[in-house]
C-alpha positions in Angstrom: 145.7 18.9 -112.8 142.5 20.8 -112.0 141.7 18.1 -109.0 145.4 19.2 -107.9 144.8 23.0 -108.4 140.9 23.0 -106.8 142.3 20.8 -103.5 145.0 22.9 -102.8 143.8 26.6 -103.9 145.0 28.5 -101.1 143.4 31.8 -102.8 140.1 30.3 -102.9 138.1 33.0 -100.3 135.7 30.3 -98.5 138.4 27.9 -97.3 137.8 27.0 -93.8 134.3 28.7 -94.3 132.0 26.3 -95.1 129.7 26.3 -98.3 128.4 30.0 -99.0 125.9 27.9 -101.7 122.4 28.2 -100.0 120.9 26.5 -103.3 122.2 22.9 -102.5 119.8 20.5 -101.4 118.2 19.9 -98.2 120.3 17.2 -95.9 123.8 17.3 -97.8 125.7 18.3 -95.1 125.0 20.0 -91.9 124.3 23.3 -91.4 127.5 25.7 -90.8 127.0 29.3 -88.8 127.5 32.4 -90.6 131.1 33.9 -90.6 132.1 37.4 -90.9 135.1 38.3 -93.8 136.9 39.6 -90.8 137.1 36.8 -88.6 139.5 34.0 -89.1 138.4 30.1 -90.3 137.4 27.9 -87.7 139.8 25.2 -87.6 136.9 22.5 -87.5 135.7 23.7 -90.7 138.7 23.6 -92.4 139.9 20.0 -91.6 136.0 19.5 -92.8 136.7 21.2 -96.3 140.0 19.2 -96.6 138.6 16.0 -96.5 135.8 16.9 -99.0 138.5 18.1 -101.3 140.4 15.2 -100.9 137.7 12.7 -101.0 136.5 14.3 -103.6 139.8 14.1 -105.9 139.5 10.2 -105.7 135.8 10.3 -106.4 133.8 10.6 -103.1 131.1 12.0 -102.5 130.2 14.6 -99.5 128.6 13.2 -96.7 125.4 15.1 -94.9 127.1 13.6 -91.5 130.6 14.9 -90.6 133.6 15.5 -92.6 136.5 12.6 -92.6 137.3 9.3 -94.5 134.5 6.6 -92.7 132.4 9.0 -91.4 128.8 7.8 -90.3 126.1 9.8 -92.0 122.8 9.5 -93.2 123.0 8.6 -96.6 125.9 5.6 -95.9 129.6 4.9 -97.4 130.0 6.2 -100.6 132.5 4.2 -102.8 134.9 6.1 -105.6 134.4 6.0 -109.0 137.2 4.4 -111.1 138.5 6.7 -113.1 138.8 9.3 -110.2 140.6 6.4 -108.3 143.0 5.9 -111.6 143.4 9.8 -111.8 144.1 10.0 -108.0 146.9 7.1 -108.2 148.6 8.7 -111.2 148.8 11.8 -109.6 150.1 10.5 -106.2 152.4 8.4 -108.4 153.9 11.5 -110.5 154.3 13.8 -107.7 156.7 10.7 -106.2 158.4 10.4 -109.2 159.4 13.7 -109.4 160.1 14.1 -106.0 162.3 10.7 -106.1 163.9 12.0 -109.6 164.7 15.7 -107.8 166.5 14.2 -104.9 169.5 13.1 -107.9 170.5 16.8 -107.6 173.8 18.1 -106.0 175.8 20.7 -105.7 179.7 20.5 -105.5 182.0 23.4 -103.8 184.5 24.7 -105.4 188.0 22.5 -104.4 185.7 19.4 -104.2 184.9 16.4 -106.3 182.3 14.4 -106.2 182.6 10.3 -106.4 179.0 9.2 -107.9 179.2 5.2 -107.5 176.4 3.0 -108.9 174.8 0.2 -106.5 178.1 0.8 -104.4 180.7 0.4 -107.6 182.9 3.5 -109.0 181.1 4.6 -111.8 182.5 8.3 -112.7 184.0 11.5 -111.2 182.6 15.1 -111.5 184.2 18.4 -110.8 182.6 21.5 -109.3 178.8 23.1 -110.4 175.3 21.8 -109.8 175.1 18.5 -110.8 172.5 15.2 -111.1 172.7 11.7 -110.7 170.5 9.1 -110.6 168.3 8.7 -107.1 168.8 6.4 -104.2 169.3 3.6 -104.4 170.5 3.6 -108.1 173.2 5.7 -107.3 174.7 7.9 -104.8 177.8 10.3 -104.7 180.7 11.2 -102.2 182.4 14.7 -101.7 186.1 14.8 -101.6 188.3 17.8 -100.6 191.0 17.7 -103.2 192.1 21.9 -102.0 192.8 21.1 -98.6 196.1 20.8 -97.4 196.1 18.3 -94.5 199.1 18.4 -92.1 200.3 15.6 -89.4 203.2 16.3 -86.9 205.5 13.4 -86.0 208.0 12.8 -82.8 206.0 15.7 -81.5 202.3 17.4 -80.9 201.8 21.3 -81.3 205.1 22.3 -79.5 208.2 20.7 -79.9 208.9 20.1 -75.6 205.1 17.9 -76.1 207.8 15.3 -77.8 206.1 11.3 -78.6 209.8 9.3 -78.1 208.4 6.1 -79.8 208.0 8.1 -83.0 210.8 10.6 -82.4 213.8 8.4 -81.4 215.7 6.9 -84.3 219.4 4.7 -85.2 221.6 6.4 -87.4 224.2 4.4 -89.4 226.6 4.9 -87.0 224.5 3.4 -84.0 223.3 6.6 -82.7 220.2 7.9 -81.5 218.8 11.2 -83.0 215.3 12.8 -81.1 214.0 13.6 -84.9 210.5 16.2 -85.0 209.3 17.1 -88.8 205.8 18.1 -90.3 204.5 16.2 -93.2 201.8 18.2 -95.7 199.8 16.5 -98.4 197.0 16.9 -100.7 194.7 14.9 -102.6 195.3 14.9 -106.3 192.8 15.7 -108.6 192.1 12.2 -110.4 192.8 10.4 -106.8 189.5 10.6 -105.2 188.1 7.3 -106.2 191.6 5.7 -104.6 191.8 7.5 -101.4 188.2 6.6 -100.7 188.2 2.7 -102.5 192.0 1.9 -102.6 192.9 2.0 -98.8 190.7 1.9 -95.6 192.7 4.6 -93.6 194.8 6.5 -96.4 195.0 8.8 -93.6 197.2 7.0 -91.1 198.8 5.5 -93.9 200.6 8.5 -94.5 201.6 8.6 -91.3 203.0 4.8 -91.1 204.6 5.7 -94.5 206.3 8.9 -93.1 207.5 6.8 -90.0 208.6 4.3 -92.5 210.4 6.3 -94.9 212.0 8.4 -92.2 213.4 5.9 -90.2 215.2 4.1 -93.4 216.5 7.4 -94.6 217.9 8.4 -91.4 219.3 4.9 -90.6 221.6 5.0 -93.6 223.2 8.5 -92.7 225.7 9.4 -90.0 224.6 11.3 -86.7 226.9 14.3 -87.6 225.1 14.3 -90.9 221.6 14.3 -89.7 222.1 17.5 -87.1 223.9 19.5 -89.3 224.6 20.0 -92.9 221.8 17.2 -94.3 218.9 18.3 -93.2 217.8 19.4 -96.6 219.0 16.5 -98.5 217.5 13.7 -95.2 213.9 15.8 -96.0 214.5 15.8 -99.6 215.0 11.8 -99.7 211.7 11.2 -97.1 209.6 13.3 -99.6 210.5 11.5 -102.9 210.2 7.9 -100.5 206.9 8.4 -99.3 205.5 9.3 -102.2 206.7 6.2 -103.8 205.1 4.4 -101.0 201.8 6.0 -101.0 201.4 5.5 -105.2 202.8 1.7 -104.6 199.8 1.4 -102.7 197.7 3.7 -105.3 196.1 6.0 -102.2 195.6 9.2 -104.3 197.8 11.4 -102.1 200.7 14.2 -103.1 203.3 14.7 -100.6 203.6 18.3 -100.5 206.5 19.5 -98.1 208.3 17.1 -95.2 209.7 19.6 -93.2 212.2 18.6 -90.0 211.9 20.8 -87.4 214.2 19.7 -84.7 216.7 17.5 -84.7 218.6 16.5 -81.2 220.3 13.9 -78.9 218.5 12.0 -76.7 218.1 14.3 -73.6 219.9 11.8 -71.2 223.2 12.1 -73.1 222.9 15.9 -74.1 225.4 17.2 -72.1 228.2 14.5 -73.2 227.3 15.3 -76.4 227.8 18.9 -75.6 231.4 18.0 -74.8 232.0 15.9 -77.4 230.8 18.7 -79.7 232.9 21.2 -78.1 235.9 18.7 -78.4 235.1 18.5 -81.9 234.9 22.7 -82.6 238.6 22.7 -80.9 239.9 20.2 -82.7 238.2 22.0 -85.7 239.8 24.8 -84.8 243.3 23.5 -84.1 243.5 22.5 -87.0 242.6 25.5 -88.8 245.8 27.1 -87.3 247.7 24.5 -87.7 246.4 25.2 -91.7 247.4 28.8 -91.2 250.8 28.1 -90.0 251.4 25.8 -92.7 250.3 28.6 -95.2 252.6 30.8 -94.1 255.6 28.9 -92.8 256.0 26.7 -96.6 256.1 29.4 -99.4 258.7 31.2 -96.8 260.3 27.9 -96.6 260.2 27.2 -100.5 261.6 30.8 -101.0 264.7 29.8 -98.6 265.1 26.6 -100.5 264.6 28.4 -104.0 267.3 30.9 -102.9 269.9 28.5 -101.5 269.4 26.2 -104.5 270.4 29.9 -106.8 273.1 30.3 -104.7 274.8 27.1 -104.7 274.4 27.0 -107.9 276.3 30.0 -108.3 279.0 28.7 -106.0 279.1 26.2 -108.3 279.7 27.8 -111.2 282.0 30.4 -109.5 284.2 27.3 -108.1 283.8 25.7 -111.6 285.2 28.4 -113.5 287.8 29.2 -111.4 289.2 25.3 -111.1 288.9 25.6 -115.0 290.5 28.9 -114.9 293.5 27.4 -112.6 293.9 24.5 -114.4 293.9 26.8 -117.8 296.7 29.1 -115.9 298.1 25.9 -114.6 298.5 24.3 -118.1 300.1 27.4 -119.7 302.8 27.7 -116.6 303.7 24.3 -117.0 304.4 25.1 -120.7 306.9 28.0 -119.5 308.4 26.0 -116.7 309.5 23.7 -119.4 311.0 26.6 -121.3 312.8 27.7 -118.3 312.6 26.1 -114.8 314.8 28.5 -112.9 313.4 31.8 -113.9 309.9 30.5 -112.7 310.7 29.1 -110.1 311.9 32.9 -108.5 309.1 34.3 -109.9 306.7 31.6 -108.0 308.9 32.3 -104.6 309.1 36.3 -105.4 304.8 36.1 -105.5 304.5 34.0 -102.7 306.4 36.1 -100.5 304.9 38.9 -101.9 301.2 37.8 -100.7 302.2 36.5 -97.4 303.7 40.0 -96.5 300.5 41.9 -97.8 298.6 40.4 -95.3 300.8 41.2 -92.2 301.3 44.1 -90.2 304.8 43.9 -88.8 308.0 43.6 -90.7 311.4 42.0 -89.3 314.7 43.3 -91.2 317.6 41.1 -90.4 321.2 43.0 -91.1 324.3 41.8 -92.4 326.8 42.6 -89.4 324.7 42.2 -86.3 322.3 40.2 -84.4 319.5 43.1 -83.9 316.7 43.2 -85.5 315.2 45.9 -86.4 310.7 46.3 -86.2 309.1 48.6 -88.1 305.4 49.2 -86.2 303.7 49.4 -89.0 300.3 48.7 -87.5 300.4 51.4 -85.4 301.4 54.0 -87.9 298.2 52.9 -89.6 295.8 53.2 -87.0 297.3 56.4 -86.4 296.8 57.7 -90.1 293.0 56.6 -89.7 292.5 58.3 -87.0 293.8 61.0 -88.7 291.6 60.4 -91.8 288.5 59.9 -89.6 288.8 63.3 -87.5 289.5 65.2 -90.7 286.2 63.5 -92.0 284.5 64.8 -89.2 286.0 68.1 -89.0 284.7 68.6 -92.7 281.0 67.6 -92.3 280.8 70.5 -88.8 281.9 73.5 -91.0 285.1 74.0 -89.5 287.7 75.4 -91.3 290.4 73.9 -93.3 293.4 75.2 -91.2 291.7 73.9 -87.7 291.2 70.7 -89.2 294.8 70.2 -90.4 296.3 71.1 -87.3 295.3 67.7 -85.5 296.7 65.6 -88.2 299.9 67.9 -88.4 300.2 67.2 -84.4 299.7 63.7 -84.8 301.8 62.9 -87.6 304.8 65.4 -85.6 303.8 63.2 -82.4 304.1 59.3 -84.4 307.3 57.7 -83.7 309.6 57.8 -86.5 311.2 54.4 -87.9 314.7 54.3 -87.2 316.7 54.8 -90.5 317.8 51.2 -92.0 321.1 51.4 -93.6 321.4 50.5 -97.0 322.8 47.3 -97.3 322.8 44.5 -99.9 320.8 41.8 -99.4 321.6 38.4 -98.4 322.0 36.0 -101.7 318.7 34.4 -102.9 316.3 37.4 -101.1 317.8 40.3 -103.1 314.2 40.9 -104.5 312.6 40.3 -100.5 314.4 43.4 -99.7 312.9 45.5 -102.6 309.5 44.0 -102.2 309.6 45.2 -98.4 310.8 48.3 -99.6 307.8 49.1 -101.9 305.5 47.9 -99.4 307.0 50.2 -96.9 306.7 52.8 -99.3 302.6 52.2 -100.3 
């Protein structure tokens, strides 16, 4: 090391200055001029003192002629001596060792791995820090980015009116066209380096094929209606989990991250027919919903209607029930008396016939004995006459007037009702004895 340490002293004060020993013997090497301490080294003199240095290291001696390897001077070639040559070599061999063994050092940023391969094969995978490895051409090591996250856009290209139609335009199940535009994000995983970089040649644009791929089968199972509207979620949801099945069949290292759909459309040259046909299917939509309504409404009504005529006929039928039982009942004990006495109920059936056809009649024919006249008892009239009478009294009573005032019109119009003529008292004819009396208590009520 002291060779090492004298050749390349930098502190050592006559460098580039020639010899300052004027006790050396005569003819050794030429003379130099004088320098001041000031002034800076002549560049001649120190190429001269590096070769002497040098030459020296691997056992050369100075020559009295110029400086340099195969200089002419007066005292000829001067050859090494071994052991300076052996020193020389191992020094020259060390330094390259060391400079051979410090190029195995690396450094690896955070969110990276490293891939160190061994004469070109995988041999290991280190995380972030300063690391080593053995030199070129041993070994040699790879940096992956396993923090990015990469993104790819398919269908379209930064905007969604830049659209790519071979990769947007897709069949549906139903033999429609959709325009479809989604984003696909992934990552590397951690323990995938070694795959992405040795397991595919373009794991890059095999994400995209497989996205394409996955896409395209997913959509061509669902129906158009589907896709634009309520399944967007789900139609991503199915291209995530079948990409990444894809991508680990073919062991690339890569996470799926997010498959986002952006836009999903008709084909532009049938837009507006599917505007109608969409605005066909919101009125029928809505038809129907009032149709719905109405039904709503217009059923429970109508099962109240039912629920009340079923109550009432089945009241009707009891009522008609209980009276045929009733009749029959009455019926059974008549016939019982009938058989006691056939006569006697006989009159009695013809006395309450007659007496309920002449309650619901208003006029009254009298036929006499000795004459041919007949004599008619208004009857009708005199009770329209006595409501009238009734009604103005009511009247009268709810205004405040007096008693007296409201007696007088009733007075008046009783004095001003035609009196029925007097009927002479005369038996009646055989058999309708008890028509007579009935007529006369009617009269009388």
């Amino acid at each position: 090391m002291r060779p090492i340490t004298k050749l390349f002293n930098l502190n050592d004060p006559g460098w580039g200055r020639g010899s300052q020993n004027n006790g050396s013997k005569p003819g050794s090497e030429p003379p130099r001029k004088p320098q001041r301490d000031n002034e800076p080294p002549d560049l001649d003199e120190v190429w001269r003192d590096f070769n002497d240095k040098l030459g020296s290291l691997f056992g050369r001696k100075k020559r009295s002629g110029g400086g340099g390897f195969g200089g002419n001077g007066g005292n000829g070639p001067q050859m090494p001596s071994p052991r300076a040559t052996r020193i020389g070599a191992g020094v020259v061999v060390v330094g390259a060792l060391g400079l051979w063994l410090a190029s195995g050092f690396y450094i690896v940023q955070e969110g990276q791995v490293a891939v160190v391969t061994q004469f070109g094969q995988y041999e290991k995978t280190v995380g972030p820090g300063f690391q080593w490895r053995m030199p070129y051409p041993i070994q040699q090591e790879e940096l992956v980015n396993i923090s990015q996250l990469r993104t790819f856009e398919v269908g379209f290209r930064g905007s969604s009116r830049n659209k790519v139609l071979p990769e947007a335009m897709m069949l549906t199940d139903d033999e429609n066209i959709v325009d479809m535009q989604f984003v696909v994000q992934y990552r590397l995983r951690a323990d995938g380096a070694p795959d992405y970089l040795f397991k595919t040649s373009n794991p890059d644009e095999s994400v995209r094929q497989a996205s394409e791929t996955a896409m395209r089968e997913v959509v061509g199972k669902k129906h158009m209606d589907f896709v634009l509207y309520e399944g967007r979620t789900e139609v991503a949801g199915e291209v995530q989990a079948l990409m990444q099945s894809i991508l680990d069949r073919y062991k690339t290292g890569i996470e799926v991250s997010t498959v986002a759909i952006q836009n999903v459309q008709p084909p532009e040259a049938v837009q507006a027919a599917f505007d109608d046909a969409v605005k066909a299917g919101q009125d029928r939509e809505r038809q129907i919903n009032e149709g719905q309504a109405y039904a709503n409404k217009v059923v429970p009504l109508a099962s109240g209607q039912a629920s009340r005529l079923l109550e009432q006929a089945e009241g009707y039928r009891a009522r008609v029930v209980g009276d045929a039982r009733g009749d029959a009942a009455r019926f059974n004990s008549i016939v019982a008396e009938y058989q006691k006495s056939p006569q006697v109920l006989r009159d009695r059936m013809y006395l309450e016939t007659m007496e309920d056809i002449f309650g619901r009649v208003s006029k009254v024919m009298v036929d006499t004995k000795d004459g041919n006249n007949m004599i008619y008892l208004p009857l009708d009239k005199i009770i329209q006459q006595a409501s009238r009478s009734n009604t103005d009294a009511g009247q009268d009573a709810v205004a405040g007037s007096s008693g007296q005032a409201g007696a007088a019109p009733a007075a008046a119009a009783a004095q001003a009702a035609p009196q029925p003529a007097s009927v002479p008292s005369r038996p009646a004819p055989s058999g309708f004895g008890d028509v007579g009396g009935l007529t006369r208590d009617r009269f009388s009520r």
